[in-house]
C-alpha positions in Angstrom: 4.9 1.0 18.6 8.0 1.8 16.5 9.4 -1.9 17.1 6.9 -3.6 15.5 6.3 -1.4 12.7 7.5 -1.3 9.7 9.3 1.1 7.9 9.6 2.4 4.5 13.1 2.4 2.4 12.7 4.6 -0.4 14.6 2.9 -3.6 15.4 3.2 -7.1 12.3 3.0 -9.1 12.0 -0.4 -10.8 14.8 -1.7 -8.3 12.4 -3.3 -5.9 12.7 -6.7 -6.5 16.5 -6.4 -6.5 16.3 -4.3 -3.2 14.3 -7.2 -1.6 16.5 -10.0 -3.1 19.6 -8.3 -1.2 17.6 -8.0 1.7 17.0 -11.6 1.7 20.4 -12.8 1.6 20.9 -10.1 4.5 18.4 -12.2 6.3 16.7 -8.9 7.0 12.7 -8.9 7.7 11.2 -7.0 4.9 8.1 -7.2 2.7 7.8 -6.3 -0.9 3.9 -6.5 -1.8 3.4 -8.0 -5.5 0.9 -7.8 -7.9 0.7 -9.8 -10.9 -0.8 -8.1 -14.3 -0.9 -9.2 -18.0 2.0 -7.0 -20.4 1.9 -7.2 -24.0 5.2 -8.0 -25.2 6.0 -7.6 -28.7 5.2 -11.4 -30.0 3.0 -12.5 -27.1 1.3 -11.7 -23.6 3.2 -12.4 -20.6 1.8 -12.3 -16.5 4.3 -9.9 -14.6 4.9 -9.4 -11.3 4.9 -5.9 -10.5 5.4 -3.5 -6.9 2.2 -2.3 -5.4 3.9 0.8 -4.6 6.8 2.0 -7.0 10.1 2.8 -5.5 9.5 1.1 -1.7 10.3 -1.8 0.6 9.2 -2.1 3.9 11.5 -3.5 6.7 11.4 -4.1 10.4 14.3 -1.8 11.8 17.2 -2.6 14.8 19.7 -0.8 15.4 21.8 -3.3 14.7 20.4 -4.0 11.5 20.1 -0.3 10.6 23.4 -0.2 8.3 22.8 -3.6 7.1 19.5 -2.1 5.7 20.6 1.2 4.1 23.8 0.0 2.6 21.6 -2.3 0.2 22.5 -1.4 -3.2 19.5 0.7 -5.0 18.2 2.0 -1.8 18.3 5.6 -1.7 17.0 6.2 2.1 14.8 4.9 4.7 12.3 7.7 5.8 11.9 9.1 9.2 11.6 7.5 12.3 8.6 8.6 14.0 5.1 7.1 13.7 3.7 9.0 10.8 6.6 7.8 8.6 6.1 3.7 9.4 3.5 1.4 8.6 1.1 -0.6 11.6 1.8 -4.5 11.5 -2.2 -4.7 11.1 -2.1 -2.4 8.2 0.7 -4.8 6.4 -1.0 -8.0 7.3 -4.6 -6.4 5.7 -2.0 -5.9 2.2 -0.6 -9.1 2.7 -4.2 -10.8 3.5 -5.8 -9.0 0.2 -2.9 -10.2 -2.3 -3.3 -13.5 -0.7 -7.1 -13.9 -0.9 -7.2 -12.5 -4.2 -9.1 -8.9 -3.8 -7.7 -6.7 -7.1 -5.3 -4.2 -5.5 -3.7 -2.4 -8.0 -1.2 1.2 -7.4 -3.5 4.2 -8.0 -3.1 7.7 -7.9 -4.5 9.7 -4.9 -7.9 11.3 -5.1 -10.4 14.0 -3.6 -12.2 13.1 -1.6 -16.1 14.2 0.3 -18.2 11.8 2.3 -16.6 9.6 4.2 -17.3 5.7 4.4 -16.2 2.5 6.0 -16.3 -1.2 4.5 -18.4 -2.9 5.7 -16.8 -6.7 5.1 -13.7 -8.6 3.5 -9.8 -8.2 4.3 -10.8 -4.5 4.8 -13.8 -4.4 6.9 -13.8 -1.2 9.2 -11.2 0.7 6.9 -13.1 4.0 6.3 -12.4 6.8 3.7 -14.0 9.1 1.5 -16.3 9.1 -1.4 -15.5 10.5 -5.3 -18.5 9.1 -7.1 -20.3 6.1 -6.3 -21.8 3.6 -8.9 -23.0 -0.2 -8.6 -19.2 -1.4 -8.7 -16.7 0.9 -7.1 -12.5 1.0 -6.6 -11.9 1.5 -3.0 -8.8 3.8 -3.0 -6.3 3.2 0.2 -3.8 5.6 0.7 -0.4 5.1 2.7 0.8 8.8 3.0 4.5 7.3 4.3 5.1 6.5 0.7 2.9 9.5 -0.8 1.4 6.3 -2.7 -2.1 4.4 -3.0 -3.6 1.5 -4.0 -7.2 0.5 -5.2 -9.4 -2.4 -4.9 -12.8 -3.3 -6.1 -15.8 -3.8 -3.7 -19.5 -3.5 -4.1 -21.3 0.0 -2.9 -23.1 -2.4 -0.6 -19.8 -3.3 1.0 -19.9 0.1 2.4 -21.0 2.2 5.3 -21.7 5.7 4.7 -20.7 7.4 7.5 -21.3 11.3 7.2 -21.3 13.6 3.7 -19.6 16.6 2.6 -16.4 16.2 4.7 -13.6 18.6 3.7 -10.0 17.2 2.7 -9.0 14.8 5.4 -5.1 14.2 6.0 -3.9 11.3 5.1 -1.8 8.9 7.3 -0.4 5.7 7.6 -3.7 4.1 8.9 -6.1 3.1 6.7 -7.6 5.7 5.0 -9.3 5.0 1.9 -11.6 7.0 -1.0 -14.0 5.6 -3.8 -13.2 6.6 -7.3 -15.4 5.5 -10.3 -14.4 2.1 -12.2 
């Protein structure tokens, strides 16, 4: 499973895009997931590109590639090796497929969690998680514990499967896990 995973370099905070523009003219598989928000500036508003999750890229790992990879200026190291510390190639391609089709994903904080649910359709359909509060439009909070980071989306309560209630503090891996926070 490690060889087609893909694994986290931790880098300087607000050196991703540098990080990933090194990478490319390394030639080196990696992935950098975008979102695009509107800054004030000081005369005018301006659409920026920002990382979904501060201070990583992901990359496909060789050994022969390995040095290439962590001698990129700004990165600081690529975490572990074993499985908990990578990302699935399905779990990527639902982050790449939901940036692509538009869904709102957005960096958010982690949360608590209590009854757990699945999504029912969309990019993310069978992802499950756990509730916070529940309202007619909720964020769907997906966690990637390899980073210690998440990221939310917004999807209808009727998007969603409730699968069991008052579930104690589940950990959190590199599958999809998700939780509902309010808007």
């Amino acid at each position: 499973m490690l060889e087609n995973s893909w694994h986290v370099l931790h880098v300087i905070a607000n050196h991703e895009k540098r990080v990933s523009q090194h990478l490319s003219v390394r030639s080196l598989e990696h992935y950098l997931p975008l979102y695009t928000e509107r800054s004030r500036r000081t005369d005018r508003w301006a659409m920026v590109e920002r990382p979904l999750f501060t201070g990583y890229v992901f990359v496909h790992l060789s050994a022969r590639t390995r040095l290439s990879i962590i001698s990129v200026p700004g990165v600081i190291r690529l975490l572990g090796g074993d499985d908990r510390e990578t990302v699935s190639p399905q779990e990527m391609e639902r982050i790449r497929e939901g940036l692509a089709s538009g869904y709102l994903l957005r960096p958010h904080p982690r949360v608590r969690v209590g009854t757990l649910v699945r999504v029912r359709s969309g990019v993310f359909e069978g992802v499950e998680g756990a509730v916070t509060e529940l309202r007619q439009r909720c964020k769907v909070i997906i966690a990637l514990s390899c980073v210690q980071q998440c990221f939310s989306l917004e999807v209808d309560l009727r998007d969603l499967d409730v699968l069991s209630s008052n579930v104690s503090t589940p950990q959190f891996t590199c599958e999809r896990r998700l939780a509902i926070a309010q808007v």
